[in-house]
GURO-769792 format. One record per residue: residue in three letters; chain; x, y, z of N, C-alpha, C in turn. Coordinates in Angstrom, 1 decimal, always signed. Layout:
N
+------+-----+--------+--------+--------+--------+--------+--------+--------+--------+--------+
! type ! mol !   n.px !   n.py !   n.pz !  ca.px !  ca.py !  ca.pz !   c.px !   c.py !   c.pz !
+------+-----+--------+--------+--------+--------+--------+--------+--------+--------+--------+
!  ala !   A !      X !      Y !      Z !      X !      Y !      Z !      X !      Y !      Z !
...
+------+-----+--------+--------+--------+--------+--------+--------+--------+--------+--------+
END
This chain:
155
+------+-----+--------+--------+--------+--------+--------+--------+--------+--------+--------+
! type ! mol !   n.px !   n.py !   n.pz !  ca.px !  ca.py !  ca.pz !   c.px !   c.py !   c.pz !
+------+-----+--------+--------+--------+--------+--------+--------+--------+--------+--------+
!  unk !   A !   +0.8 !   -1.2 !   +0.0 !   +0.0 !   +0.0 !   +0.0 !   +0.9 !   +1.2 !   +0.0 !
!  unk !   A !   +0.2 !   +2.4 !   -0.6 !   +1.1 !   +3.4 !   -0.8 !   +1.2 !   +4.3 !   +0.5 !
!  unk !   A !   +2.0 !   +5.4 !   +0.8 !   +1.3 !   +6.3 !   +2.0 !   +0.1 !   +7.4 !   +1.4 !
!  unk !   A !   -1.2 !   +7.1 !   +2.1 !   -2.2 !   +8.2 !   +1.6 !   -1.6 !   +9.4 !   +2.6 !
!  unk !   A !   -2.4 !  +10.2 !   +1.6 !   -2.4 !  +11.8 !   +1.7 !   -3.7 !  +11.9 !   +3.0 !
!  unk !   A !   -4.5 !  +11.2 !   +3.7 !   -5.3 !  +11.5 !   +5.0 !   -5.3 !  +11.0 !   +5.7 !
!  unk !   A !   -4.6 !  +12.0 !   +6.8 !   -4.4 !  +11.0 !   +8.3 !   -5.4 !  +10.1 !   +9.2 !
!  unk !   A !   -5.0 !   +9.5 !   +9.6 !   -6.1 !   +8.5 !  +10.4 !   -5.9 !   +8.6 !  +11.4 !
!  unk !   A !   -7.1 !   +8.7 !  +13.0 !   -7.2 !   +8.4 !  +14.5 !   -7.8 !   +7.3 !  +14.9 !
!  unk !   A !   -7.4 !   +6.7 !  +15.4 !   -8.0 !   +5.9 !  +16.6 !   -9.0 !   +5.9 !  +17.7 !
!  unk !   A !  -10.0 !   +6.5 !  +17.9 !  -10.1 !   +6.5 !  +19.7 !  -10.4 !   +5.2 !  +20.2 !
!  unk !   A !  -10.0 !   +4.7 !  +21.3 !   -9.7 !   +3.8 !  +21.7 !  -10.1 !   +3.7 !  +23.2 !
!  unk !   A !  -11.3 !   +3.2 !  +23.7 !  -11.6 !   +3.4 !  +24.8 !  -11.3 !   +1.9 !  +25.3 !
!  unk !   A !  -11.8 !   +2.2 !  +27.2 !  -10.7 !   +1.5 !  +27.9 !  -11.8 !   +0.3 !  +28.3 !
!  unk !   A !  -13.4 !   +0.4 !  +28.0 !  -14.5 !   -0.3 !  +28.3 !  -15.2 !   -0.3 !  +26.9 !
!  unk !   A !  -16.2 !   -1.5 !  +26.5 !  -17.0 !   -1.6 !  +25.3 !  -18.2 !   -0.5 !  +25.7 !
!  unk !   A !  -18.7 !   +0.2 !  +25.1 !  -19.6 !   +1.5 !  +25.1 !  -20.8 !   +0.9 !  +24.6 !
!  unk !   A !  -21.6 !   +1.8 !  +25.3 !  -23.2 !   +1.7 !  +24.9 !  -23.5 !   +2.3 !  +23.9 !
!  unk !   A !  -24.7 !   +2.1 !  +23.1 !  -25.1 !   +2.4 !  +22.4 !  -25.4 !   +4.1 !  +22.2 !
!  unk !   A !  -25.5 !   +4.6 !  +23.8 !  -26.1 !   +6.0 !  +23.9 !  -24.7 !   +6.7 !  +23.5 !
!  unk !   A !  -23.7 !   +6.5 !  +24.7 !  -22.3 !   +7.1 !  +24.4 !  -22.4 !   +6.6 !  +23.0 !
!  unk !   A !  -22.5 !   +5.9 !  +22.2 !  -21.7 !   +5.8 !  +20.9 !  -22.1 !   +7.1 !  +20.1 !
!  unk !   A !  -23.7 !   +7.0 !  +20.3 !  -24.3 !   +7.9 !  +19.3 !  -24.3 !   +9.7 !  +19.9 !
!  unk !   A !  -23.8 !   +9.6 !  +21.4 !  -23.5 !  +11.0 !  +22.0 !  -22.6 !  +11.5 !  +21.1 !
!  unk !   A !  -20.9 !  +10.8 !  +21.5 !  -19.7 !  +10.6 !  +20.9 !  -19.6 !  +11.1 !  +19.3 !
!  unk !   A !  -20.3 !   +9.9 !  +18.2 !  -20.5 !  +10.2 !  +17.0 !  -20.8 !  +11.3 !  +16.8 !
!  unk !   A !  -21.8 !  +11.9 !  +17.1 !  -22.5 !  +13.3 !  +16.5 !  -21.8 !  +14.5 !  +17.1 !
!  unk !   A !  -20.8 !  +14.1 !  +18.0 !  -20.0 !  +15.1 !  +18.5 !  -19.2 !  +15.1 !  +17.7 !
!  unk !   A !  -18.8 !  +14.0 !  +17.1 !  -17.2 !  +13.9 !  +16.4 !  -17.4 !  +14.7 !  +15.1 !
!  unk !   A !  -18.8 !  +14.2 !  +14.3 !  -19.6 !  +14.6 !  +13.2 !  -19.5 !  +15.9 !  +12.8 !
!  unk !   A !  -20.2 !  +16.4 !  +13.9 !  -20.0 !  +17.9 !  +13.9 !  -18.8 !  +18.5 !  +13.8 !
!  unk !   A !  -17.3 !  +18.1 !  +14.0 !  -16.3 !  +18.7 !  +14.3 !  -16.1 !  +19.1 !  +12.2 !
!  unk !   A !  -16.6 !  +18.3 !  +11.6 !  -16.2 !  +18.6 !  +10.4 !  -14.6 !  +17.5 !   +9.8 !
!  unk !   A !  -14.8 !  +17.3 !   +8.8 !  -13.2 !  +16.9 !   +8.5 !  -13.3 !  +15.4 !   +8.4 !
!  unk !   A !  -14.2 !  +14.9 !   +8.3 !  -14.3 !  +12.9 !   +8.7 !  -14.0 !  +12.3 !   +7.4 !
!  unk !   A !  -13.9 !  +12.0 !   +6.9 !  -13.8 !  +11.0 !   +5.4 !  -14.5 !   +9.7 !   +5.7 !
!  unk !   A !  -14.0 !   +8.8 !   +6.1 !  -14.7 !   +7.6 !   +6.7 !  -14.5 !   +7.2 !   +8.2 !
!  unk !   A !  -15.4 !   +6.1 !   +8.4 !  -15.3 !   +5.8 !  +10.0 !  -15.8 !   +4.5 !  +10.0 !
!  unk !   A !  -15.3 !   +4.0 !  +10.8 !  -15.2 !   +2.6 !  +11.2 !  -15.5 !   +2.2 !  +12.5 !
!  unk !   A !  -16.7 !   +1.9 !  +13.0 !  -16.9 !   +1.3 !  +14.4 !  -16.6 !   -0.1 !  +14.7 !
!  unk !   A !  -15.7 !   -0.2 !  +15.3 !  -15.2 !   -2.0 !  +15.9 !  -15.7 !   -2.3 !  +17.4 !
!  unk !   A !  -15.6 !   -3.8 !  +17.1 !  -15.8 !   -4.0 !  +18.6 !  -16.2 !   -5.4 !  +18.0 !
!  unk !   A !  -16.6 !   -6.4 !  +19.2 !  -17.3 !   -8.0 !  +19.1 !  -18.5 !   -7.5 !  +18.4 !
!  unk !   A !  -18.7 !   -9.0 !  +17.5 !  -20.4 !   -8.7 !  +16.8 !  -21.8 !   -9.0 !  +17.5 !
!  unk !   A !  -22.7 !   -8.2 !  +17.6 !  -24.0 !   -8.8 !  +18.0 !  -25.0 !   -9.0 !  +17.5 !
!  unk !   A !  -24.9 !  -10.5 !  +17.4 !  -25.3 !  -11.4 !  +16.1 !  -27.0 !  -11.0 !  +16.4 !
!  unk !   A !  -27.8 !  -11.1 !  +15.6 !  -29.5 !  -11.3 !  +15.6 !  -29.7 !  -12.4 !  +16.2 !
!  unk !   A !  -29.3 !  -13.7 !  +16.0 !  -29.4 !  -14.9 !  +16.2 !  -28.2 !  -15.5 !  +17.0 !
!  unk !   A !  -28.7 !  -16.7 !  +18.1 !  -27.2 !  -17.1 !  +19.0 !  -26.8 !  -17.8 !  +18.0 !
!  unk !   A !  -25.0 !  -17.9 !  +17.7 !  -24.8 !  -18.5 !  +16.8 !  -24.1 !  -19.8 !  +16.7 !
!  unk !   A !  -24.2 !  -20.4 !  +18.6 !  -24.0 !  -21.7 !  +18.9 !  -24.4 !  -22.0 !  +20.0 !
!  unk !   A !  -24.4 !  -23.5 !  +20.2 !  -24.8 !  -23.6 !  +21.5 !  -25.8 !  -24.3 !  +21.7 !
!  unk !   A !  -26.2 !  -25.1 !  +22.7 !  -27.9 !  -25.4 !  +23.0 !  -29.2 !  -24.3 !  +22.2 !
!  unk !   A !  -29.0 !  -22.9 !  +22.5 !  -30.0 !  -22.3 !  +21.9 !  -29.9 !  -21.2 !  +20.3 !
!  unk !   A !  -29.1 !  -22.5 !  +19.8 !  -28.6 !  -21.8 !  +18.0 !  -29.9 !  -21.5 !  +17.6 !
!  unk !   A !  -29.4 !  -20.4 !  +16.6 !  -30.8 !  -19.8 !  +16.1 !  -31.8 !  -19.1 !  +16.8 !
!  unk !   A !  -31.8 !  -19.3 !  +17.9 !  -32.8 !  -18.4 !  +18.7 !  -32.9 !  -16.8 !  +18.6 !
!  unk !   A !  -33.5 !  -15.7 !  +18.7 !  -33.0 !  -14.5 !  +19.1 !  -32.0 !  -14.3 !  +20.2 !
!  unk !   A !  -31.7 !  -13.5 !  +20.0 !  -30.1 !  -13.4 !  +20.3 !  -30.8 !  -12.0 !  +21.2 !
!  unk !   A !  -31.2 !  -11.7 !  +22.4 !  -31.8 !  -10.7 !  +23.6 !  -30.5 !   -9.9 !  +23.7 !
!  unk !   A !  -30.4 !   -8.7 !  +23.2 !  -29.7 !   -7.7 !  +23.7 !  -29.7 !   -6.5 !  +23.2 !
!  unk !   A !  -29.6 !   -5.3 !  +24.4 !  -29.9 !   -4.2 !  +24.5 !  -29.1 !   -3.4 !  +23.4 !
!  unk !   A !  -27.6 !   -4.0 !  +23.3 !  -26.8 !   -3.5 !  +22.6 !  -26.9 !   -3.4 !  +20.9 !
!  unk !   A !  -27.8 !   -4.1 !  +20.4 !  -28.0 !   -4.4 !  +19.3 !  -29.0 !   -3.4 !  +18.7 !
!  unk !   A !  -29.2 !   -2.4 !  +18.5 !  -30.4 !   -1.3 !  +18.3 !  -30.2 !   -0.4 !  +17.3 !
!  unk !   A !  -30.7 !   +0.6 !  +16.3 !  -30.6 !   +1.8 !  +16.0 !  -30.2 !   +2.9 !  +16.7 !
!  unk !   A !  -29.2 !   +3.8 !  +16.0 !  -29.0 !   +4.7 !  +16.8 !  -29.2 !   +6.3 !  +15.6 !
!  unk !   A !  -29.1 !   +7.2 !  +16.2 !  -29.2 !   +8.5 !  +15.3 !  -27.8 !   +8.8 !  +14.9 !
!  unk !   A !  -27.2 !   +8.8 !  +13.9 !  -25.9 !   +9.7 !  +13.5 !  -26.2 !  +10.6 !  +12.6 !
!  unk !   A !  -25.6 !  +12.1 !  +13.0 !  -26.4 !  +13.0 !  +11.3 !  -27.4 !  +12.7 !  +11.4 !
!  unk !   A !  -28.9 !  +12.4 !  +11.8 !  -30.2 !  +12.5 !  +11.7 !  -30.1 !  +11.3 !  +11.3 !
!  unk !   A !  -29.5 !  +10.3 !  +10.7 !  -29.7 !   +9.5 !   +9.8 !  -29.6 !   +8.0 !  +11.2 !
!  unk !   A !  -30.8 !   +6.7 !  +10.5 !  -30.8 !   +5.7 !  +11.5 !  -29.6 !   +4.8 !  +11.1 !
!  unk !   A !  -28.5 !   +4.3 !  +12.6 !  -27.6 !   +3.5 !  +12.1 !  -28.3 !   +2.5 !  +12.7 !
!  unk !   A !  -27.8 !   +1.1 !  +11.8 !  -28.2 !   -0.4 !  +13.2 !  -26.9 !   -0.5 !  +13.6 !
!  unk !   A !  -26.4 !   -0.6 !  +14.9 !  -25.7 !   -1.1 !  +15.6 !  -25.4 !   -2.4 !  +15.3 !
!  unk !   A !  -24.3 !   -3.3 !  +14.7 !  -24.2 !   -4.7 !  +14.8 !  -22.7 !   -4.9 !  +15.5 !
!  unk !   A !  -22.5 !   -4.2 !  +16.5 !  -21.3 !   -4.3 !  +16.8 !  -21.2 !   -3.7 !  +18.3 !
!  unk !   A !  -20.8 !   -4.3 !  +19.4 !  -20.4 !   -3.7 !  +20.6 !  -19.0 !   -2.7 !  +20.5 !
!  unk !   A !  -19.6 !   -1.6 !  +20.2 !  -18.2 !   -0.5 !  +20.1 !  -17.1 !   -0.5 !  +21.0 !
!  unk !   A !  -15.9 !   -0.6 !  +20.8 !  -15.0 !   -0.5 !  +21.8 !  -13.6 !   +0.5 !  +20.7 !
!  unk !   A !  -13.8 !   +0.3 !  +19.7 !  -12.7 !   +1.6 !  +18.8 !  -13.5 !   +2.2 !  +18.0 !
!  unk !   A !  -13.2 !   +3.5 !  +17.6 !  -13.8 !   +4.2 !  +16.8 !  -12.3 !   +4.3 !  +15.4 !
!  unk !   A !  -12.3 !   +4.5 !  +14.4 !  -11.2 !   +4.6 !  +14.0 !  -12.1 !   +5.4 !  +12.7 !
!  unk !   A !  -11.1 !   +6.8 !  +12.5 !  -11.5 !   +7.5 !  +11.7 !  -10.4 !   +7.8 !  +10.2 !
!  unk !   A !  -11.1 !   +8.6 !   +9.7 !   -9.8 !   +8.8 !   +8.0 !  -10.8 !  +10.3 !   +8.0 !
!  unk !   A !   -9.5 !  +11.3 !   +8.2 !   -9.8 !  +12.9 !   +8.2 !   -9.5 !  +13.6 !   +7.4 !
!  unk !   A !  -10.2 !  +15.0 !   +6.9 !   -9.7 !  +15.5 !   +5.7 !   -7.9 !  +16.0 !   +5.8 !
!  unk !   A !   -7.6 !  +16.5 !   +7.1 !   -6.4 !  +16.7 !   +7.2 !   -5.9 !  +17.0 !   +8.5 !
!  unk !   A !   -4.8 !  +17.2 !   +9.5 !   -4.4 !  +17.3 !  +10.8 !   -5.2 !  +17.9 !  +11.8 !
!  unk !   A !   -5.4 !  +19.2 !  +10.9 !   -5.8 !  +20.3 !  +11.6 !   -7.5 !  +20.0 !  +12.2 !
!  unk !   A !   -8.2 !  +19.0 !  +12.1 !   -9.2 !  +18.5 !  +12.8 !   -8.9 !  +17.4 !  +14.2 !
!  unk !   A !   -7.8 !  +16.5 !  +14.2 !   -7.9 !  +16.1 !  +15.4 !   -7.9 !  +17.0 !  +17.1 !
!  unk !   A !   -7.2 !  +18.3 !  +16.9 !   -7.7 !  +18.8 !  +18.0 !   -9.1 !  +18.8 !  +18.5 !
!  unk !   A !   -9.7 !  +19.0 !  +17.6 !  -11.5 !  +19.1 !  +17.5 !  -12.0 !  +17.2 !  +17.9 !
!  unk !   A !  -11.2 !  +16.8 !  +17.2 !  -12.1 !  +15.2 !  +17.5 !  -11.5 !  +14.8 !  +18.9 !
!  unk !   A !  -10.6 !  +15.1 !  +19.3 !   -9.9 !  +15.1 !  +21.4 !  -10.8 !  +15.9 !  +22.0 !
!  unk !   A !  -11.2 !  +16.7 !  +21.5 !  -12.6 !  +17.7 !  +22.4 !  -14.1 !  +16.7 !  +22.3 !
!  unk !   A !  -14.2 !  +16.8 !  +21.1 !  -15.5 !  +15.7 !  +20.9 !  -15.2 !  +14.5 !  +22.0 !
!  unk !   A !  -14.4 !  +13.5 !  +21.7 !  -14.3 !  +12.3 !  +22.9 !  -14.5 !  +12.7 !  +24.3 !
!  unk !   A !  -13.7 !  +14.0 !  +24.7 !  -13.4 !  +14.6 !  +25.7 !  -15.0 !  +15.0 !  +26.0 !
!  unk !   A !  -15.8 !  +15.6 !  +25.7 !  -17.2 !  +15.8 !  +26.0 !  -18.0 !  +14.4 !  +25.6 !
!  unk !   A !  -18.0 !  +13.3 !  +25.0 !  -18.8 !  +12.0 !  +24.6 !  -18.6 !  +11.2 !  +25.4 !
!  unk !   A !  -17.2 !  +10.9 !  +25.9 !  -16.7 !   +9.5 !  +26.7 !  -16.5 !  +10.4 !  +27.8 !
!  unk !   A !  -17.4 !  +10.3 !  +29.1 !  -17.0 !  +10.9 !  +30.0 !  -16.9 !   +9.9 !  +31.4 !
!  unk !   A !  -17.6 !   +8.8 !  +31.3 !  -17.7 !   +7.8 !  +32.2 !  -16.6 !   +6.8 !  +32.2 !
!  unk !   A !  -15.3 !   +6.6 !  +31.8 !  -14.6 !   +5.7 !  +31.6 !  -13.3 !   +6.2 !  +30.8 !
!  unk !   A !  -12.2 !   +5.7 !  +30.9 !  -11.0 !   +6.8 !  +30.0 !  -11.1 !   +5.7 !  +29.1 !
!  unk !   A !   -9.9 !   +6.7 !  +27.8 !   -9.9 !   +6.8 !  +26.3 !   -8.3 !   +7.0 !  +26.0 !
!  unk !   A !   -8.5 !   +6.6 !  +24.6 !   -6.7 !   +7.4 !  +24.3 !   -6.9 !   +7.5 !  +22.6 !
!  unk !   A !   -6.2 !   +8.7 !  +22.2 !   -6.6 !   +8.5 !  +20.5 !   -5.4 !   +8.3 !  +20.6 !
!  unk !   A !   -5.3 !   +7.6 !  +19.4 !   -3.9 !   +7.2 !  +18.3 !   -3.5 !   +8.1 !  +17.0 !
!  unk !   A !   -2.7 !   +8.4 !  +16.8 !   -2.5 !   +8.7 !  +15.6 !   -1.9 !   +7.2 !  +14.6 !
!  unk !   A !   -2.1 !   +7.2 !  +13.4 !   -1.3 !   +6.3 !  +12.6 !   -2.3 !   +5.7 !  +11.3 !
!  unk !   A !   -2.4 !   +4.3 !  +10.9 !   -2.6 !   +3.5 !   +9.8 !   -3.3 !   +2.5 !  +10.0 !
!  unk !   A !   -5.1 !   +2.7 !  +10.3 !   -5.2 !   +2.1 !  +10.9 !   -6.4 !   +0.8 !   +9.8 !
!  unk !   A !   -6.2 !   +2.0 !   +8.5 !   -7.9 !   +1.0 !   +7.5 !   -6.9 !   +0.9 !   +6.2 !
!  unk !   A !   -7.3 !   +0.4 !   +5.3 !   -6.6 !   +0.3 !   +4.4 !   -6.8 !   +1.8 !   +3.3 !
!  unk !   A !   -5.7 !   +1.8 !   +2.5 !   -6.0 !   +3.3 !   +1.9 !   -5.9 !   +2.8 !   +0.1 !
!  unk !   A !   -5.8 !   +1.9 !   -0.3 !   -5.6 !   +1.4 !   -1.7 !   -5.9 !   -0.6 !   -1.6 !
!  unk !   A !   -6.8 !   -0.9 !   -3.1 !   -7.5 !   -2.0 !   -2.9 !   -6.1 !   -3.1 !   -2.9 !
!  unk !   A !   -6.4 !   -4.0 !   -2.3 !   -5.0 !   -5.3 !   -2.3 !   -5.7 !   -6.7 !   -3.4 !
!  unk !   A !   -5.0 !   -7.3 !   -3.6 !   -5.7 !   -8.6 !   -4.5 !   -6.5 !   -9.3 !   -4.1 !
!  unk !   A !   -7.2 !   -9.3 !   -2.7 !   -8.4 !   -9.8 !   -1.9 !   -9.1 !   -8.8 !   -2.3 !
!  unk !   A !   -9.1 !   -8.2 !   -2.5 !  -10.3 !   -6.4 !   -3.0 !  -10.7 !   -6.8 !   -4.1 !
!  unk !   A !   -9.7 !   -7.1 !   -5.2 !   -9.9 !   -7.3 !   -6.7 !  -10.4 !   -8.2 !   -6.9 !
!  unk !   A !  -10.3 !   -9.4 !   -6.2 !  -11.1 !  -10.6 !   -6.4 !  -13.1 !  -10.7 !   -5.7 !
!  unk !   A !  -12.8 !   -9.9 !   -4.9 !  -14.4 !   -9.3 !   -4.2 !  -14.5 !   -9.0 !   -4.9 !
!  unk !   A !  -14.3 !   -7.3 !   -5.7 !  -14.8 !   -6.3 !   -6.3 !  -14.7 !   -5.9 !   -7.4 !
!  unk !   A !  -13.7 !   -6.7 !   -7.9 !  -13.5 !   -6.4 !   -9.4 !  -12.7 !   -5.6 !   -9.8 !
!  unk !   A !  -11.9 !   -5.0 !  -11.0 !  -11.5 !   -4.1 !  -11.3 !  -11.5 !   -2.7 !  -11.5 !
!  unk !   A !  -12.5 !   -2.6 !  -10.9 !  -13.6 !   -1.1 !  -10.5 !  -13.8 !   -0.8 !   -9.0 !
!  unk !   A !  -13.1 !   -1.4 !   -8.6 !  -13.2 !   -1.2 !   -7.1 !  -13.5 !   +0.8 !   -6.7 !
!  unk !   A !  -14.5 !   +0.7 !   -5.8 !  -14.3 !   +1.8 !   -5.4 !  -13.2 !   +2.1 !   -3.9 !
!  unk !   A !  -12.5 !   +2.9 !   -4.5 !  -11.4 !   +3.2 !   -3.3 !  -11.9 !   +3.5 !   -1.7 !
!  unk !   A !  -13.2 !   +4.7 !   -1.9 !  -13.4 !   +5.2 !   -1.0 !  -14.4 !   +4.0 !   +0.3 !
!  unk !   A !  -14.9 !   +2.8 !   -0.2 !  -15.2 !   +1.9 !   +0.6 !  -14.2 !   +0.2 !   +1.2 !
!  unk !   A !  -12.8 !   +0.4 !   +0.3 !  -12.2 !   -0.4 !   +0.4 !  -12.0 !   -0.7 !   +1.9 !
!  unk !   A !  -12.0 !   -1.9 !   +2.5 !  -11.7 !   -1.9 !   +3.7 !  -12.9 !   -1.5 !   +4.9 !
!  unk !   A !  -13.9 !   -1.1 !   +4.3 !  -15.2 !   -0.8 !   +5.5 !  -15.9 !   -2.0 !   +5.4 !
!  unk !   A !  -16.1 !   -2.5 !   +4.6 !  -17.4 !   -3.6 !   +4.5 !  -16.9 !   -4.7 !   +4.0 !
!  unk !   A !  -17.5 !   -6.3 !   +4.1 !  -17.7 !   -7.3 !   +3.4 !  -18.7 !   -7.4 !   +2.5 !
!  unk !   A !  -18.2 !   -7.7 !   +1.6 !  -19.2 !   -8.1 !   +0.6 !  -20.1 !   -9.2 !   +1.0 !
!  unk !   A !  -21.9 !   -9.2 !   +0.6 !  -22.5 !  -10.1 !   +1.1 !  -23.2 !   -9.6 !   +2.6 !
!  unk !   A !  -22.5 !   -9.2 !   +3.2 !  -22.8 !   -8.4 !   +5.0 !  -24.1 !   -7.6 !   +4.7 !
!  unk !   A !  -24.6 !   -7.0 !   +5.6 !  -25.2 !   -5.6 !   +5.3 !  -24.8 !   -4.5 !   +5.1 !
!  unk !   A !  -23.7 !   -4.1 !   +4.5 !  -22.8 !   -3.4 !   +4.1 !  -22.8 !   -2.2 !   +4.8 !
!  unk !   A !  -22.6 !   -1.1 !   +4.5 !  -22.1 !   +0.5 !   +4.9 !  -23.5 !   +1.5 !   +4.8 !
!  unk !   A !  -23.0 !   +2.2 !   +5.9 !  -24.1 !   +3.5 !   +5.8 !  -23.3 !   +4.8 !   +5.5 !
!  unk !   A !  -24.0 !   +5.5 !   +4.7 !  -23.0 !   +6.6 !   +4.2 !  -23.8 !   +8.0 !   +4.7 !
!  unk !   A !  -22.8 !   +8.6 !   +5.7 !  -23.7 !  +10.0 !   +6.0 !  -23.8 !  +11.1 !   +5.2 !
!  unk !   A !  -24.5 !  +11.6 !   +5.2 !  -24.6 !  +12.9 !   +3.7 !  -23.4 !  +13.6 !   +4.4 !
!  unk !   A !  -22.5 !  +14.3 !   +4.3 !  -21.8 !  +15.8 !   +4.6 !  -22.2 !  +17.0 !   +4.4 !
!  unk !   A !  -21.4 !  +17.8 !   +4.7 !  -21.4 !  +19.1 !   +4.4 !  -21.1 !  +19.6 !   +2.6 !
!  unk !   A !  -20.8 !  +18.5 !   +2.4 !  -20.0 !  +19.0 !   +0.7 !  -21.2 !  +19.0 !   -0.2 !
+------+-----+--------+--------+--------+--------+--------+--------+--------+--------+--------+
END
């Protein structure tokens, strides 16, 4: 991969987050302006148990729900524990340390700087997606999943 031209953060909390903090957090971060893509990680929370005595069953958890980002409904499939962003340029991470700093207030955090998504498609990309890959989704989604939610911007 080559070095991209947009830096990437981390936040990286020290506890898996609720659903509320995620969506406090996000819309804080949102607003700061500057985001390119974003990537919520954490363990999956499957619809269904996916082993066990009660496979197949509903899968009871609170964590698993819609939330508001940008006005727009996200589904949660994922117990958040990193946030990992791709910014238009430097001069926004002060702003995204403030956002965390007012979102995550019940438990500590630490952002990263560095490399954290992929920034150019690899030969696993080309074989998913073809030779038309689009750049700007490489690395957010699996093909086949429920794929990506894309927030409108400011542009």
């Amino acid at each position: 991969m080559t070095d991209a031209i947009y830096p990437q953060v981390r936040v990286v909390s020290e506890r898996l987050m609720n659903p509320e903090t995620v969506e406090r957090v996000m819309n804080l971060i949102i607003a700061t302006g500057g985001v390119r893509r974003v990537i919520l990680n954490g363990p999956r929370l499957p619809a269904t148990v996916p082993y066990g005595p009660a496979k197949g069953l509903p899968n009871p958890t609170e964590m698993r729900r819609k939330i508001k980002i940008a006005g727009q409904d996200v589904q949660l499939e994922v117990h958040v524990g990193n946030i990992v962003l791709e910014l238009e340029n430097r001069d926004f991470i002060p702003a995204i340390r403030e956002a965390c700093e007012k979102g995550i207030t019940k438990f500590s955090w630490y952002l990263q700087e560095g490399r954290f998504m992929k920034t150019e498609p690899s030969l696993v990309d080309y074989a998913k997606y073809g030779p038309d890959a689009d750049k700007t989704i490489v690395g957010l989604t699996e093909p086949g999943k429920s794929g990506l939610v894309i927030l409108q911007g400011n542009k």
